[in-house]
C-alpha positions in Angstrom: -7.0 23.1 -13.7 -8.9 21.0 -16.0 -10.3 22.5 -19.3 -13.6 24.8 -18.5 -16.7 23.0 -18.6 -18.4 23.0 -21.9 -21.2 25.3 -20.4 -18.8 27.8 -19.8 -19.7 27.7 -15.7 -17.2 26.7 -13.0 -18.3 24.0 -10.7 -20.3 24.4 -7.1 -18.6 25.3 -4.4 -19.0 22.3 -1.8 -21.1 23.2 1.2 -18.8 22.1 4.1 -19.8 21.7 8.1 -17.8 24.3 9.0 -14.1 24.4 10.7 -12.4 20.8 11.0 -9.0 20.5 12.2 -7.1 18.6 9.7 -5.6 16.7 12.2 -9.0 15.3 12.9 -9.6 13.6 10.0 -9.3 9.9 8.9 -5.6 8.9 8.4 -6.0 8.2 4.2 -8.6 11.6 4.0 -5.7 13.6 5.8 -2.9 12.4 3.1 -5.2 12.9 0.3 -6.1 16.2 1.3 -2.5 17.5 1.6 -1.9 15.5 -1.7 -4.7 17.4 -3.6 -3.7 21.0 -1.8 0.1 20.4 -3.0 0.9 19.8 0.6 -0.1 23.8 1.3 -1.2 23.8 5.2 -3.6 26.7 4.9 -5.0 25.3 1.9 -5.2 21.9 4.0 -7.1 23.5 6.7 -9.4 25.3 4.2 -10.3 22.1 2.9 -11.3 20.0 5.5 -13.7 22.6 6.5 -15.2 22.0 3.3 -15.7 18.4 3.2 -18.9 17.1 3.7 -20.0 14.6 6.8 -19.2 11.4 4.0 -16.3 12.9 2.7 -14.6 13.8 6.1 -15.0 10.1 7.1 -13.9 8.9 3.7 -17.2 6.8 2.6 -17.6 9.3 0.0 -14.9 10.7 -2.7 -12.9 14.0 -2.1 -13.3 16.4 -5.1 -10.9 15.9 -7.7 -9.2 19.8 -8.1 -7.9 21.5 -5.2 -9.8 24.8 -6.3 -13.3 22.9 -5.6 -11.6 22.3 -1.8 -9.6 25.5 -1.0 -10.9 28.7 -3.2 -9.9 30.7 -0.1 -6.2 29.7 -0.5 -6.7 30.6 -4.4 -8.1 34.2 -4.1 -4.8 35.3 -2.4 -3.1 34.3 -5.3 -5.3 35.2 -7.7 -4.8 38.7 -6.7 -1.6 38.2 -7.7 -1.5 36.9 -10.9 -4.3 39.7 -11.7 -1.4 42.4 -10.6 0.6 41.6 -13.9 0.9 43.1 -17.0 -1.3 41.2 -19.6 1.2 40.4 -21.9 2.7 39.0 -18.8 -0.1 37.0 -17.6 -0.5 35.2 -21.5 2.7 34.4 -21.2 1.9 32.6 -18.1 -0.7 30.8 -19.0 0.8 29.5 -22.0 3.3 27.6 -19.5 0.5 26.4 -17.0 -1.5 25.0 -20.2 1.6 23.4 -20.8 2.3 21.7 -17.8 -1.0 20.3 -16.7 -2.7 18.5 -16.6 -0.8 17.0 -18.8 2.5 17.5 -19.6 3.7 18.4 -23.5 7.1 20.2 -23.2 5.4 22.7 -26.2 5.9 25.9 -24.3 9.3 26.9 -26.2 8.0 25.7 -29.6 4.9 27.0 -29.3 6.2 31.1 -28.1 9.4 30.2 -31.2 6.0 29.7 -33.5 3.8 33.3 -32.6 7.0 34.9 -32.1 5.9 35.3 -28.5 8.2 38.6 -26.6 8.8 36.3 -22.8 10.5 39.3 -21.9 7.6 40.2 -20.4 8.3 36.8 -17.7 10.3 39.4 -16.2 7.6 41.2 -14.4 7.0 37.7 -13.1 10.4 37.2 -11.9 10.2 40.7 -10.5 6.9 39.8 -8.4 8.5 36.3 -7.2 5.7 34.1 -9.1 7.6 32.7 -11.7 11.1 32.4 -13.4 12.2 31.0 -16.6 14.2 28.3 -17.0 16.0 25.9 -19.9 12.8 23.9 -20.6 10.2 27.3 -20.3 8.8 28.8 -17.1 8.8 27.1 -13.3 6.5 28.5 -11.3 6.8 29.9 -7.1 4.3 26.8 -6.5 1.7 24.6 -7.9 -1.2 26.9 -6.7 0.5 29.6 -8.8 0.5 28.1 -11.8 -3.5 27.2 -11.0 -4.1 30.5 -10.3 -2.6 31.2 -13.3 -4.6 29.1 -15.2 -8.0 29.8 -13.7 -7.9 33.6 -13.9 -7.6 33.5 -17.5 -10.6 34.2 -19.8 -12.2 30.9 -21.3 -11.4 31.9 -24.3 -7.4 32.7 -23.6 -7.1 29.3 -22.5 -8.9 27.7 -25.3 -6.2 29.8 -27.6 -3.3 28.9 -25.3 -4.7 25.0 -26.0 -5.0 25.0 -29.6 -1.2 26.9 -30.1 0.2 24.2 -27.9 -1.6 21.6 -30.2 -0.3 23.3 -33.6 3.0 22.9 -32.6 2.4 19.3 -31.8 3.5 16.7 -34.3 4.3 13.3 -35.1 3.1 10.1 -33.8 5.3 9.9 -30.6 3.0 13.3 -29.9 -0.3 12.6 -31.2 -1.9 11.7 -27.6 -0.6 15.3 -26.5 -1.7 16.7 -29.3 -5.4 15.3 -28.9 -5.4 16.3 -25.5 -5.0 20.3 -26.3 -7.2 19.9 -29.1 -9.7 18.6 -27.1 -9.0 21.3 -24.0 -9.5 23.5 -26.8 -12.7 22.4 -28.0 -15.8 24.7 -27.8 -18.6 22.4 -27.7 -19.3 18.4 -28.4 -17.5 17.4 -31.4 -17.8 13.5 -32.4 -14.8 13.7 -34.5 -12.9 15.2 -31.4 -14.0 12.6 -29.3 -13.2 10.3 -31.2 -9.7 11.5 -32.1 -9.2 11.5 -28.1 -10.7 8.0 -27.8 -8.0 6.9 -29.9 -4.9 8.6 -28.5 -6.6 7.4 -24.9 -6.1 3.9 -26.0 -2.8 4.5 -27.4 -1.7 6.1 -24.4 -3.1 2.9 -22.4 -0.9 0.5 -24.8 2.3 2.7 -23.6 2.1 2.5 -20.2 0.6 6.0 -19.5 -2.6 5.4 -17.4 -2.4 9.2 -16.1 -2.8 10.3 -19.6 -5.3 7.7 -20.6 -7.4 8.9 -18.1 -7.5 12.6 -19.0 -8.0 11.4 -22.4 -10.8 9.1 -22.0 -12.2 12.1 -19.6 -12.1 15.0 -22.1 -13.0 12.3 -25.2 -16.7 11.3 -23.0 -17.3 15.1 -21.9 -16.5 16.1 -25.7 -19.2 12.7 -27.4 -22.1 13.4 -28.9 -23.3 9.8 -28.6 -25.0 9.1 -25.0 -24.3 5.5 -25.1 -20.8 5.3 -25.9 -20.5 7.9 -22.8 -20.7 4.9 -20.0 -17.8 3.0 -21.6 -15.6 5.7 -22.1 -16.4 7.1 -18.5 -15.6 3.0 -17.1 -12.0 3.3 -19.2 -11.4 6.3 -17.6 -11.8 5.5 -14.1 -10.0 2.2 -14.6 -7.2 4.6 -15.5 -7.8 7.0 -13.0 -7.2 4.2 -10.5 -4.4 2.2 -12.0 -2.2 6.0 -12.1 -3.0 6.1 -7.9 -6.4 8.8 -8.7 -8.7 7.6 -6.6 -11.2 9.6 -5.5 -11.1 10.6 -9.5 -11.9 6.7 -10.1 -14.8 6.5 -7.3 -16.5 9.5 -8.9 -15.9 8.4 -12.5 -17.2 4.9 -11.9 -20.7 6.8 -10.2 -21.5 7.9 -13.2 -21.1 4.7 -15.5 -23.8 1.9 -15.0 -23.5 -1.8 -15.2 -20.4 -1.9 -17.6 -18.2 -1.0 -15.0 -18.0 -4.0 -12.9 -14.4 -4.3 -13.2 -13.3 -0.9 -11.7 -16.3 -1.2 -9.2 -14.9 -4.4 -7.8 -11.3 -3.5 -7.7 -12.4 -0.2 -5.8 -14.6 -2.5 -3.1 -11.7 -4.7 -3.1 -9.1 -1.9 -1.9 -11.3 1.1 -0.7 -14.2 -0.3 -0.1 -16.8 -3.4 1.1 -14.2 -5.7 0.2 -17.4 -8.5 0.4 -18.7 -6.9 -2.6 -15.6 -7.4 -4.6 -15.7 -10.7 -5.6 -19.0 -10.6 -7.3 -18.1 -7.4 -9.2 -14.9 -8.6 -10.4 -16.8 -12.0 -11.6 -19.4 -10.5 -13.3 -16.6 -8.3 -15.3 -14.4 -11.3 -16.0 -17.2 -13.0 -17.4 -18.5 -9.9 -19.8 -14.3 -9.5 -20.7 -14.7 -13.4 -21.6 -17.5 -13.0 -23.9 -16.5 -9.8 -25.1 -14.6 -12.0 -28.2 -14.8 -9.1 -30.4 -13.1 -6.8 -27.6 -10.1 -5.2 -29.4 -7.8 -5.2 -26.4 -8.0 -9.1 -25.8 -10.3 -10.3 -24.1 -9.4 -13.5 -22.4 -6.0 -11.3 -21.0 -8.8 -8.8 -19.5 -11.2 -11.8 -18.1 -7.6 -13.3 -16.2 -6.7 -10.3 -14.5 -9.9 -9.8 -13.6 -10.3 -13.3 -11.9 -6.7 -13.0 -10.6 -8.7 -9.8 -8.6 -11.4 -12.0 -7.6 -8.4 -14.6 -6.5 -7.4 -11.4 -4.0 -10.8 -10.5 -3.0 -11.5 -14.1 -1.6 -8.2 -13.9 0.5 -8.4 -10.3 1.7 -12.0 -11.1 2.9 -11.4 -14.8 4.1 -13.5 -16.3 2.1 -11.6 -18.7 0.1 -14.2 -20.7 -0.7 -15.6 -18.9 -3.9 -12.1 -19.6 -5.3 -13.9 -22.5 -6.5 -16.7 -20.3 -8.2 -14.0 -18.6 -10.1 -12.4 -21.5 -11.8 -15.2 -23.2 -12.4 -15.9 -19.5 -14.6 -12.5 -20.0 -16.2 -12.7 -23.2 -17.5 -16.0 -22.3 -18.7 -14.4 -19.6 -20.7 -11.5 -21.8 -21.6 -8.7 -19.8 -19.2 -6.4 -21.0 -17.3 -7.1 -19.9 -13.6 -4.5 -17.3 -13.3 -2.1 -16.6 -10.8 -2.5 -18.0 -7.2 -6.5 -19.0 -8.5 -6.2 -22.5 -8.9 -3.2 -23.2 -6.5 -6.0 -21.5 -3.2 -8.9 -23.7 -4.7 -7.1 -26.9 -4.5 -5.8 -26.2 -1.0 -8.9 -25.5 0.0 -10.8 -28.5 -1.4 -7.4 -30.0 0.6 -5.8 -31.3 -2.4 -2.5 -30.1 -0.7 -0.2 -31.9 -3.3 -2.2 -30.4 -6.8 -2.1 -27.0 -4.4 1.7 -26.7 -4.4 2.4 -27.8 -7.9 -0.4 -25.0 -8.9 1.7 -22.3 -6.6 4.8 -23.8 -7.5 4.1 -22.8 -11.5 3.0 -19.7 -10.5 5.9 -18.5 -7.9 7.7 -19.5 -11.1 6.8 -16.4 -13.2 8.7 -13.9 -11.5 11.3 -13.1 -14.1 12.3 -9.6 -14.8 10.1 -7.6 -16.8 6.8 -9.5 -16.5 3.2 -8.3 -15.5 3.3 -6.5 -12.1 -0.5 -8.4 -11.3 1.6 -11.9 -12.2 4.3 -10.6 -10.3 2.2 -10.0 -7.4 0.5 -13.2 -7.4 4.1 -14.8 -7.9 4.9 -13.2 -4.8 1.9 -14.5 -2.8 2.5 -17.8 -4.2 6.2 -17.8 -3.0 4.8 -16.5 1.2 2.3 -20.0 0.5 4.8 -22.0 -0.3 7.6 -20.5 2.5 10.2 -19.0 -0.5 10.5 -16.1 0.9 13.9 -15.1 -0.8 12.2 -16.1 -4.1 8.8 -13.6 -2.6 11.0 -10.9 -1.9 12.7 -10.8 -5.6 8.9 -11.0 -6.7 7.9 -8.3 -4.6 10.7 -6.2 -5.4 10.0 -6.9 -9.1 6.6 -6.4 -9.2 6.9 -2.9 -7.6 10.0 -2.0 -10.6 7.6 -3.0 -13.5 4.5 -1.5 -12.0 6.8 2.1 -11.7 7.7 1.8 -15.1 4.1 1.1 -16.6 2.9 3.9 -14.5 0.5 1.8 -12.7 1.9 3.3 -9.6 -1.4 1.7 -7.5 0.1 -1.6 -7.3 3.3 -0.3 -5.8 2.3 -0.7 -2.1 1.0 -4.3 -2.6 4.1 -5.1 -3.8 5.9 -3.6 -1.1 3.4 -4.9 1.1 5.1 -8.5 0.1 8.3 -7.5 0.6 7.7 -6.2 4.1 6.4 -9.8 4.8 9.3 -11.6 3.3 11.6 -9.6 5.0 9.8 -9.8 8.7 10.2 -13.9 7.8 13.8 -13.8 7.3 15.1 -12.4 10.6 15.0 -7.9 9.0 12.0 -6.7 11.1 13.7 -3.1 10.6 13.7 -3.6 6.9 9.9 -5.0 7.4 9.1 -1.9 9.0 10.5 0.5 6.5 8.8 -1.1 3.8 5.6 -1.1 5.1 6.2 2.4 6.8 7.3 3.6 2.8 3.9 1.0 1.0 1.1 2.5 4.1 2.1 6.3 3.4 1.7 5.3 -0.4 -1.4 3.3 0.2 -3.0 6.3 2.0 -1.9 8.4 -1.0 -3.5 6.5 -3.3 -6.8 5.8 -1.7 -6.3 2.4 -0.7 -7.0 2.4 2.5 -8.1 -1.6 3.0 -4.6 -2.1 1.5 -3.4 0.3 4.3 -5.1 -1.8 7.2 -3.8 -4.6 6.1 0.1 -2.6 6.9 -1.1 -1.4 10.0 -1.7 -5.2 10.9 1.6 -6.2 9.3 3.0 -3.3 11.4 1.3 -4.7 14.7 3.0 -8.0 14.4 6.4 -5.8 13.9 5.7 -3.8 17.2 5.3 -7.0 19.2 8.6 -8.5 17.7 10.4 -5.5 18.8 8.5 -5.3 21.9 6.5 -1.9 21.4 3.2 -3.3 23.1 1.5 0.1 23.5 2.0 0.7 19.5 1.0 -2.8 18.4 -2.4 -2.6 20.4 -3.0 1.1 18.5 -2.4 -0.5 15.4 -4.1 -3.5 15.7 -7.1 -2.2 17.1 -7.1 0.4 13.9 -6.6 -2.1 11.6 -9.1 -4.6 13.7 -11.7 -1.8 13.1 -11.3 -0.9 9.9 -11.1 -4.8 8.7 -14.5 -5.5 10.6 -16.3 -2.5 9.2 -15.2 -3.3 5.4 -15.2 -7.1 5.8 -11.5 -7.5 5.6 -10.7 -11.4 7.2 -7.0 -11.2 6.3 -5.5 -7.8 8.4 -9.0 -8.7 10.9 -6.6 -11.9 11.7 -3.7 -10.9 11.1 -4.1 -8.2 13.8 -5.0 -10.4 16.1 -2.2 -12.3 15.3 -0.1 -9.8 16.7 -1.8 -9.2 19.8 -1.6 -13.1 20.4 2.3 -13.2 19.9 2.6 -10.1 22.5 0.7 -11.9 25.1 2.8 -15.4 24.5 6.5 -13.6 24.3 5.5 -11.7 27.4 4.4 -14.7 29.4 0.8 -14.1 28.9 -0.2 -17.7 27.5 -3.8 -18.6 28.7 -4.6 -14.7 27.1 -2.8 -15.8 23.8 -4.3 -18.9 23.3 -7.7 -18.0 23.9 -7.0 -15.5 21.2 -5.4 -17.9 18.5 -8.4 -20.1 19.7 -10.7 -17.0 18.6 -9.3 -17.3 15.1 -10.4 -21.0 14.2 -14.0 -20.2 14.7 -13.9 -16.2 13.3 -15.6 -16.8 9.7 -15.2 -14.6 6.5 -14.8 -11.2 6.9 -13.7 -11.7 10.8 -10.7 -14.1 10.3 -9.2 -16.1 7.8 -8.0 -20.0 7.5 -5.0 -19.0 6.3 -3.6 -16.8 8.7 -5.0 -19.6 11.8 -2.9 -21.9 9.9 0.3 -20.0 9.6 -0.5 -19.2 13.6 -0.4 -23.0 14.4 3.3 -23.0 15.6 2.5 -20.2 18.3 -0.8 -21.6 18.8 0.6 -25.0 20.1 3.0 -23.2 22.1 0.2 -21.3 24.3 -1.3 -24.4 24.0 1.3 -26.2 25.7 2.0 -23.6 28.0 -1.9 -23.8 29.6 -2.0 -27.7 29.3 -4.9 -27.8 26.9 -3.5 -29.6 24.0 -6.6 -31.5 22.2 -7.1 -28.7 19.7 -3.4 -28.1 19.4 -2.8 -31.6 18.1 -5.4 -31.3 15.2 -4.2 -27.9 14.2 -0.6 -29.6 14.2 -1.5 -32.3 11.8 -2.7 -30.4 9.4 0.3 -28.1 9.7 2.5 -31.1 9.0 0.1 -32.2 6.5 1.0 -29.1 4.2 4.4 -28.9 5.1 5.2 -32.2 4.0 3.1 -31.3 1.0 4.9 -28.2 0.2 8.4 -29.7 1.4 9.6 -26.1 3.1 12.5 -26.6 5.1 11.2 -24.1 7.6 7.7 -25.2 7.7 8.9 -29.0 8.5 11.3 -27.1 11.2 8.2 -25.6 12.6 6.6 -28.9 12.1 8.9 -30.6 14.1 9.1 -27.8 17.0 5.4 -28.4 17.6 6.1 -32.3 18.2 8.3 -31.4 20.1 6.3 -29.1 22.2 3.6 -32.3 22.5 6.2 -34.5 23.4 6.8 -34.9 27.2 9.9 -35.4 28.7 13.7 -36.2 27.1 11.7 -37.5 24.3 10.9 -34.1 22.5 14.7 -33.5 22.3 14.9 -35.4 19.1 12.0 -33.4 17.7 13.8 -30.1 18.8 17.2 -31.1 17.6 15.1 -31.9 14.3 13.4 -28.7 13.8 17.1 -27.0 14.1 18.6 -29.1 11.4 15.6 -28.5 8.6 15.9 -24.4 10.1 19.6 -24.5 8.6 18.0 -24.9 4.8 15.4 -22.6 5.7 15.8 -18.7 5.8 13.4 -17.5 9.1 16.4 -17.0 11.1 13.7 -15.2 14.0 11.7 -18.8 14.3 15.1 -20.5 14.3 16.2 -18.4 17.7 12.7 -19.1 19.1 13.1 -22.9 18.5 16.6 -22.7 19.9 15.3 -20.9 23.2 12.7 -23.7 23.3 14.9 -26.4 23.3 17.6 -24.7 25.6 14.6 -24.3 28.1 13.9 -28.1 27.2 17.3 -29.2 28.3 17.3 -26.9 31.0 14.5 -28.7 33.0 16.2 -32.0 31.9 19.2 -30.7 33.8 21.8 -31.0 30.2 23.2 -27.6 31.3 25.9 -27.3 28.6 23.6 -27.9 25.9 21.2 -25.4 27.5 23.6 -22.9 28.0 24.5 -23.1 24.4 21.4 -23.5 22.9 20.2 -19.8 25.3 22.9 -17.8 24.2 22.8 -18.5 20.8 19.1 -17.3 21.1 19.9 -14.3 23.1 22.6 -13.4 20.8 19.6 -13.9 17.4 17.0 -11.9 19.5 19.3 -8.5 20.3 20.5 -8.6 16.9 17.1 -8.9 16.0 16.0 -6.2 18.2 13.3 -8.2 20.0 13.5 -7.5 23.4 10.5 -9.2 25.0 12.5 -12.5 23.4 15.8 -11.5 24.7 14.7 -11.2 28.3 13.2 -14.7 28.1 16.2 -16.3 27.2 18.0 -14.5 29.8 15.5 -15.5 32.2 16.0 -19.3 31.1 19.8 -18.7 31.6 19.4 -16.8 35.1 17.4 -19.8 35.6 20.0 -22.2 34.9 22.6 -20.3 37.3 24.7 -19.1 33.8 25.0 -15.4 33.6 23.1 -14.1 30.7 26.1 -11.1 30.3 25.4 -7.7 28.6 25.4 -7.3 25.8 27.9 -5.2 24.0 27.6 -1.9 24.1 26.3 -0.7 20.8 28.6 2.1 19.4 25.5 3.4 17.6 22.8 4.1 20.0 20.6 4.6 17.4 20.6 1.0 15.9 18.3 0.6 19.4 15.6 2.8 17.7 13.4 1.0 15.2 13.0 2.6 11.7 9.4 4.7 12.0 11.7 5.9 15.5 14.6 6.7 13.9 12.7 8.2 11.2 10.3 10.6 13.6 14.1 11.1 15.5 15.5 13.3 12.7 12.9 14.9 11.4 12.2 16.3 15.0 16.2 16.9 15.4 15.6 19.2 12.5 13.1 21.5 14.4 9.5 19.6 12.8 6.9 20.0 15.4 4.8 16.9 16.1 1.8 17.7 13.9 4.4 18.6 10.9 5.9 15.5 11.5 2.4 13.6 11.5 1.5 15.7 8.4 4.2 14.4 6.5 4.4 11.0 7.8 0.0 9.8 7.6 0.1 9.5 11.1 -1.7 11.0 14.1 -0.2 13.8 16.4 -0.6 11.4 19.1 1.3 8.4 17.8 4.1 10.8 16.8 4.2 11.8 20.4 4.3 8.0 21.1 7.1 7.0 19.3 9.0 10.4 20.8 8.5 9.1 24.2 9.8 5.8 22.5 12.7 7.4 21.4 13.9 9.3 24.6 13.3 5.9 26.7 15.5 4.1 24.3 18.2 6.5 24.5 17.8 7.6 27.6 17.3 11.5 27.1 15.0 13.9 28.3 14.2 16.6 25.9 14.3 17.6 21.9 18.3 19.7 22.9 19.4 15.7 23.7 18.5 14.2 20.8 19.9 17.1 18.0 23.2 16.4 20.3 22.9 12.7 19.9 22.7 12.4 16.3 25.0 14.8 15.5 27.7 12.8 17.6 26.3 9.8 16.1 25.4 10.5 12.5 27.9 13.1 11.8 27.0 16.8 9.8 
């Protein structure tokens, strides 16, 4: 439904493969597809027979209008609209002009201004395509109001455009205003363009990317001037991306050239060969530099951009080249922004300048700041082990990202939160962020930033002891990191699979995995994440008697802690001395770790230290303190849901000849489901089949039937009848 294209011809019809079940598709293709066909299941099924080869697997970008994907699903309606009286049908289209692309509440003023009869809306009404209402006209659905607007004439919708624009006035409107004068626009027109170039860049300023882009789109399609085409085409995929438009970006950015480094590297970065980002986002930080006659500020532009090329070096692994972008900094006379400087240092093993640097920048997460400063605020906080200062980040960062309309940066944030939560002891909240930032992320086309959930959601599965789902999601986000050179979910996957094998007694497995991660370079694993895996690592370790490696990896664990002085980090510290400490003289080190864990806030490590040191004590014969230290575990891991956990500490307590006792009966037998279960639970109590469920969820017929099976085991049903019973006893009307 954009405006026709200035040679009056409608675009190509794609030349697909032929039929595709929808269902087949790529996770992120699937939710974009249903996104750009409003959701319509024919429509969906239309258009993934349409796709190309590259499209279906997501390498290339899906069109950008759902009548390019499904002009099937549009016929039937068209047939429709054509059905109406004409007077009807210009009534019509003055409301889908109206509404979008772009949205300018001028419908009422525009019919007040012609003296427009709408009583001719009721032949609309009559037919069930449209009804009025206090602000104009609402339409059955979205693909009647396209239809509406593509069966027009050209030239009725260049009239319906330029009413809409008379009636447009006053600053607060001007960008509207351009926008229908543009749509409405027979041929090039440098004065046109320019006028939308303009109200693109104010829309920008106001926190309106989804406008800037359709802007910046109709002001290069309108230019006269060749060159100034690129620029304009760069702006508007960089807003295309920033308003969640992705494929729109992708395509935009293939037909700039070299000027669009920036978008290019953010798009490697989160949808494509993340090794490719950092060079792109460089190279554009350093033209934003030295662009000192840039009216939008350059050296602003040039520290975002390096505060990307800060993210591309951690999502790859290769933190490194952290070092190549300060060094471009204080060339340019920046500051290294956000977590930049703090990752260099730590690197270079400067731990002390490291935390001071992340220390400044955790600082900034005030209300109302930058959602990119936010972010990095929020990484800084998970380095330094504040995670109640990462989650207010997080949280933040997503609120001012919402409000600027830069609704692209939502799921990282959430992303965050789901991490600071898992820390603290609330996998269920963990997983119902990062259920709510993956369905996002596949929405808007970041599908790196939705591997890197599916490995965050691995490591949830094997805390609440869903084995069979943390290997499916591992191994998809293991694949999709290794083909897109993605270190950080590559490791952090692997991660998960380790802490399976070591909470269900499979230690030689586990370690040999953790061991895996020390020598897996950029793009395969990542320093960081082996780091943050020391404390389990020296627990396999210990378990299989090889220590040597263990040791070193604890020293420079302590090394950092004691640099970054987290209570929890020290805790863990001390656990692993502990664990390398034969005999009574570890308890010390244990009773240590428990102490620093009370000023700490990951209340899921705490219960694994106390099961350690009750198993400790146990073998030391102290059975009192043992049988204290076990229950209090066991008690941490059910309330945690974690049942691999809970089992060993009752096996440490059947060991000890101390009954491990049940634990109390849970008057809601749903709190045993966790939230992606509970979720699936309902919407199948409600009568969704599995593949509506998947549909509306981003997830594969097959996992849906997973977690179903999940479900019945859990609450110990047999069939679909069960569960509507269940949760209507349970959950009430």
């Amino acid at each position: 439904m954009n405006p026709p294209p200035l040679g009056g011809t409608s675009p190509p019809a794609l030349a697909g493969p032929g039929p595709r079940p929808v269902a087949a598709l790529p996770d992120g293709v699937r939710v974009r597809v249903l996104r750009l066909v409003h959701g319509d299941p024919r429509a969906a099924v239309e258009a993934a027979g349409r796709l190309t080869e590259r499209q279906a697997a997501g390498l290339d970008p899906l069109p950008t209008e759902p009548v390019d994907l499904a002009p099937g699903r549009l016929s039937a309606h068209r047939r429709e609209v054509r059905a109406l009286p004409e007077d009807t049908r210009l009534v019509l289209l003055l409301a889908a002009a109206d509404q979008y692309p772009v949205a300018t509440h001028a419908f009422q003023r525009a019919v007040a201004a012609v003296r427009l009869d709408i009583r001719s809306l009721e032949a609309a009404e009559a037919a069930g395509l449209a009804y009025a209402t206090a602000g104009g006209v609402g339409f059955r659905d979205a693909w009647t109001r396209i239809a509406v607007y593509e069966t027009a004439a050209p030239a009725d919708r260049r009239d319906a455009h330029r009413l809409l624009a008379r009636v447009l006035h006053g600053p607060a409107e001007a960008p509207r205003r351009a926008w229908h004068r543009g749509a409405g626009a027979l041929g090039p027109s440098a004065r046109l363009a320019a006028e939308l170039t303009a109200a693109a860049a104010g829309a920008r300023s106001a926190g309106d990317p989804a406008l800037a882009r359709a802007l910046a789109e109709r002001a290069a399609a309108l230019g006269a001037d060749a060159r100034a085409r690129p620029a304009l085409l760069a702006r508007a995929a960089a807003d295309a991306w920033l308003a969640g438009e992705a494929d729109r970006a992708r395509a935009l950015a293939a037909r700039t050239d070299a000027d669009a480094d920036a978008v290019t590297g953010v798009l490697a970065l989160r949808t494509g060969q993340a090794g490719e980002a950092f060079d792109a986002l460089l190279a554009g930080a350093v033209r934003a530099a030295g662009a000192r006659t840039a009216p939008s500020g350059s050296a602003a532009s040039a520290a975002h951009l390096l505060a990307r090329a800060a993210e591309a070096a951690v999502h790859t692994g290769d933190l490194r080249r952290c070092r190549e972008a300060v060094l471009a900094a204080w060339q340019w006379g920046i500051d290294p922004p956000g977590v930049l400087g703090g990752l260099a240092a730590a690197v270079d093993g400067r731990y002390e300048d490291a935390r001071d640097l992340l220390e400044a920048t955790a600082g900034r997460c005030g209300p109302g700041g930058d959602p990119t400063d936010l972010l990095h605020a929020g990484i800084a906080a998970l380095m330094l082990g504040d995670h109640t200062r990462a989650a207010t980040a997080a949280v933040r960062a997503a609120a001012a990202a919402r409000a600027r309309g830069v609704t692209v940066l939502v799921p990282q944030a959430m992303e965050y939160r789901a991490y600071a939560d898992f820390w603290t002891g609330r996998p269920h909240a963990a997983e119902a962020a990062a259920l709510d930032a993956l369905r996002q992320a596949y929405a808007t086309g970041q599908d790196n930033g939705a591997c890197h959930l599916q490995a965050a959601l691995a490591m949830f599965a094997a805390l609440t002891g869903d084995g069979e789902l943390c290997r499916e999601r591992a191994a998809a986000a293991r694949s999709h990191a290794l083909a897109h050179g993605l270190g950080l979910p590559a490791a952090l996957a692997q991660w998960a699979l380790a802490f399976l094998d070591l909470v269900t007694g499979r230690y030689d497995t586990a370690a040999a995995r953790l061991r895996a991660l020390a020598a897996a370079g950029p793009g395969h694993g990542h320093r960081a994440v082996r780091h943050l895996a020391t404390p389990h690592y020296v627990e396999a370790a210990v378990r299989t008697g090889d220590t040597r490696v263990a040791r070193a990896a604890h020293a420079d664990y302590d090394r950092w802690a004691r640099a970054v002085d987290s209570p929890d980090d020290l805790a863990l510290s001390a656990r692993c001395r502990a664990l390398l400490t034969p005999g009574a003289d570890a308890l010390p080190h244990y009773a240590a770790a428990l102490d620093l864990h009370a000023d700490g806030d990951r209340a899921f490590e705490r219960a694994r230290t106390e099961l350690l040191f009750g198993s400790a004590l146990r073998r030391l014969r102290r059975r009192t303190e043992a049988r204290d230290r076990l229950h209090s575990a066991l008690q941490a891991f059910e309330s945690f849901g974690a049942p691999h956990c809970a089992e060993g500490a009752r096996a440490e307590l059947r060991a000890l000849g101390a009954p491990p006792g049940r634990a109390p009966a849970d008057a809601r037998p749903t709190n045993r489901l966790t939230a992606q279960q509970l979720l699936i639970a309902r919407m199948a109590a409600d009568g969704a089949t599995n593949r509506e469920i998947a549909a509306r969820l981003a997830l594969s017929p097959r996992t849906v039937d997973h977690h179903l099976r999940g479900v019945f085991t859990r609450l110990d049903i047999r069939s679909r009848i069960a569960l509507v019973r269940l949760l209507a006893d349970t959950e009430g009307p």
